[in-house]
C-alpha positions as CSV (number, residue, x, y, z in Angstrom):
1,X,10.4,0.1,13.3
2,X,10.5,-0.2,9.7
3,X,7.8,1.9,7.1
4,X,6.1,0.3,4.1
5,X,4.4,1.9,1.2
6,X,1.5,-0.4,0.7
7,X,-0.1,0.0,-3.0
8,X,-3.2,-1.3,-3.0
9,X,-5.3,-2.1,-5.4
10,X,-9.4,-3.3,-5.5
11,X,-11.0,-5.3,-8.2
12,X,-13.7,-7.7,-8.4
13,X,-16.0,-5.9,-5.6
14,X,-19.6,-6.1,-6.4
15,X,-20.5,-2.5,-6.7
16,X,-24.1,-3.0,-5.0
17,X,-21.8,-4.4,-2.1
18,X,-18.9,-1.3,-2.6
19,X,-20.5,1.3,-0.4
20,X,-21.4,-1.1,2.7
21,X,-17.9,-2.7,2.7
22,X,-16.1,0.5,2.5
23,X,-17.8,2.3,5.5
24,X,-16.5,-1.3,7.3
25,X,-13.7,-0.6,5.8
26,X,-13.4,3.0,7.3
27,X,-13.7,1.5,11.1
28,X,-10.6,-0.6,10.2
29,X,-8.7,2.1,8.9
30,X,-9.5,4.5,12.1
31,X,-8.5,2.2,14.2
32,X,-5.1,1.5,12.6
33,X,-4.5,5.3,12.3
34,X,-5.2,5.5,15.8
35,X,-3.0,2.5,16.9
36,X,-0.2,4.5,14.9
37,X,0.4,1.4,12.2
38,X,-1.1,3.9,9.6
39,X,0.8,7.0,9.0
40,X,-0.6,8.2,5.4
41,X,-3.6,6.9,3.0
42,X,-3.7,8.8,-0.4
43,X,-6.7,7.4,-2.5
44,X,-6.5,7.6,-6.0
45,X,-9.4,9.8,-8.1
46,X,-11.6,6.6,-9.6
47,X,-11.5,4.6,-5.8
48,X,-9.5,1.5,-7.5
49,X,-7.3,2.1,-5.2
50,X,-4.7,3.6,-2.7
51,X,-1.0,4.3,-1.2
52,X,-0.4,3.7,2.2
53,X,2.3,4.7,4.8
54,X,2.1,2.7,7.6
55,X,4.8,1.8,10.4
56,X,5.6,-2.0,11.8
57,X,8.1,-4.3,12.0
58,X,7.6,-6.9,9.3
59,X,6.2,-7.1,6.3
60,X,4.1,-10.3,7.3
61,X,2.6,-8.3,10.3
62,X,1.7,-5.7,7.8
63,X,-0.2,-8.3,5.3
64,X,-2.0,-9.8,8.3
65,X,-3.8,-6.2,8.9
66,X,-4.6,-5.7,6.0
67,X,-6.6,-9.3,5.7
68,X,-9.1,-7.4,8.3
69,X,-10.1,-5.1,5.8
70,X,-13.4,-6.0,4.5
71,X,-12.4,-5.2,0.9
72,X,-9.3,-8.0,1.3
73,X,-10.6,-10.4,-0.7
74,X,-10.8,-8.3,-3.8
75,X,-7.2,-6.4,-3.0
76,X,-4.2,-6.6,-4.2
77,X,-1.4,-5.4,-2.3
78,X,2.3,-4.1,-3.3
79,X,4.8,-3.6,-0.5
80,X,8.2,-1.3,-0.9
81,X,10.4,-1.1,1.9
82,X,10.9,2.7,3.0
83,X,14.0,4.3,4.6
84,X,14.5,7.7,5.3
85,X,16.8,9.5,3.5
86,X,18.9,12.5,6.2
């Protein structure tokens, strides 16, 4: 199982629309922390955006979760290959 760090970053969101797609967004997120695909979510001070830890196999599964998140269409996503260092 390989880990990504997923940068992610939102612009374009219609901030009368901001607050009811992010508490959507929070049901997907509980779900994939609870599923074990997301390990760590650090949001950054202004809410543009975030770095995730999350756990799969490829980087193509990865991108298809994250086109459940309601705030997809206005992210844009960085992926880095993690490997653990002994």
């Amino acid at each position: 199982m390989n880990r990504y760090m997923v940068e992610v970053t939102i612009s374009g969101v219609d901030p009368n629309q901001f607050e009811t797609l992010a508490a959507k967004e929070q049901e997907v997120v509980a779900e994939l922390t609870q599923t074990g695909f997301i390990e760590q979510i650090y949001v950054q001070n202004d809410l543009a955006g975030a770095y995730l830890i999350v756990k799969e196999r490829d980087e193509s599964y990865v991108r298809e979760q994250f086109n459940r998140f309601p705030l997809s269409p206005y992210m844009t996503l960085k992926l880095v290959q993690l490997q653990t260092q002994s």
